[in-house]
N, C-alpha and C positions, 0 to 999 in steps of 0.2 A: 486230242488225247485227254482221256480224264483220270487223273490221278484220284487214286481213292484215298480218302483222311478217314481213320475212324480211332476215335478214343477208348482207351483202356479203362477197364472197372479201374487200376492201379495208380491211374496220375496220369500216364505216359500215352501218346500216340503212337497208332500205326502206321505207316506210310504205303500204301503198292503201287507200284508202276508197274502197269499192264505193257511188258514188251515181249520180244523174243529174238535170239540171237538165230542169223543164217550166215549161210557160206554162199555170197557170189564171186564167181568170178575169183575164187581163192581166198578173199578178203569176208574177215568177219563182217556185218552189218546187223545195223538193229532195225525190225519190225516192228508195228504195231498191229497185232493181231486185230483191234475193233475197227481199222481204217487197212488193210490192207492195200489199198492202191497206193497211197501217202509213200512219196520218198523224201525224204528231209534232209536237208544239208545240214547236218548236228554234229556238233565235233565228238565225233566216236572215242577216243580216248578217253576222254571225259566221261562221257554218258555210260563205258563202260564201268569206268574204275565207280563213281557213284550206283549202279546199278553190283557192283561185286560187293561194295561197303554196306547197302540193305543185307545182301545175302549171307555176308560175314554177320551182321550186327544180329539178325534171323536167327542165325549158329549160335550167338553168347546168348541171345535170350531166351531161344528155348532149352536153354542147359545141353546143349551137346558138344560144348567146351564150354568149361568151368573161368578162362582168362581170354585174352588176346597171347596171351604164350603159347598155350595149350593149342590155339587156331593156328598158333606161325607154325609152331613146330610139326602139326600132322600136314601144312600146308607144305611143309621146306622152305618155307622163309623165314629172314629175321623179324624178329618183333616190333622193329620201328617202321618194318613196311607194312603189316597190320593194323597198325597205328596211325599209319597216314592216312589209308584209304578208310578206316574207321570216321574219321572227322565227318568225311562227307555224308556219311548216315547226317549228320547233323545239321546240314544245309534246311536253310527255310522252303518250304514249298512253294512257294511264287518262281524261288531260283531255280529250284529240278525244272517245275515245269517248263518254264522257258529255255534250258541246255537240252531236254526230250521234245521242245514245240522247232527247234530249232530257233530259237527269237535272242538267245542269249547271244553278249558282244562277243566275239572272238579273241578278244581280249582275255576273256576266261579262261582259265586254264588248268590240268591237274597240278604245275607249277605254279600259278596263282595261288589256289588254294592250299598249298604244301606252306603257308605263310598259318598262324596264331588266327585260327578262326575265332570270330564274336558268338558267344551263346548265343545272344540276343538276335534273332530273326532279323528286327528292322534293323540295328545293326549293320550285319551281314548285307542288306539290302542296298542298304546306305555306303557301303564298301564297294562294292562293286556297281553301284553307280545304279542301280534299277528302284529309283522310287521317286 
């Protein structure tokens, strides 16, 4: 799977993860559209809630909510659940890669990371144990 990075005129990076969400078997799952055969044992809660916190984070920066309030409330959530799944936009990209490569510890967690994330990339790395 390849993660695309690309930087902004502004400072700021982009991130995409090329996935796609299906229904088997009742049960959401995520796809990789450029590897279709690939099934991955990836802890889907995870991969989802970070793959919703791009989409949210998409939402605040192209102005089509002005807050993470403005997002909970057309959403019908509180603002602290917003707020959690926001962090993850923040994750270092060696870390996404590896929870969408499937290579991340199962130790990982949306609970794990509900904990005071590090800015700092290697940080974060250094946290959970992948450096």
């Amino acid at each position: 799977m390849k993660t695309l990075i690309e930087p902004l005129e502004d400072g700021n990076t982009r991130i995409r993860i090329p996935i796609e969400f299906r229904y088997d078997n009742g049960r959401k799952r995520i796809y990789f559209p450029e590897m279709p055969d690939v099934h991955l044992q990836i802890n889907e809660p995870l991969a989802t809630g970070i793959a919703r916190a791009y989409r949210w984070q998409e939402l605040l920066d192209n102005g089509e909510y002005d807050s993470p309030e403005a997002l909970a409330e057309a959403l019908g959530v509180h603002t602290s659940y917003v707020r959690r799944f926001l962090r993850l936009a923040l994750l270092a990209p060696p870390i996404v890669d590896a929870i969408f490569a499937g290579k991340a510890p199962w130790t990982l967690s949306l609970t794990k990371l509900d904990t005071t994330l590090p800015y700092s990339w290697k940080e974060q790395m250094e946290l959970f144990g992948m450096l």
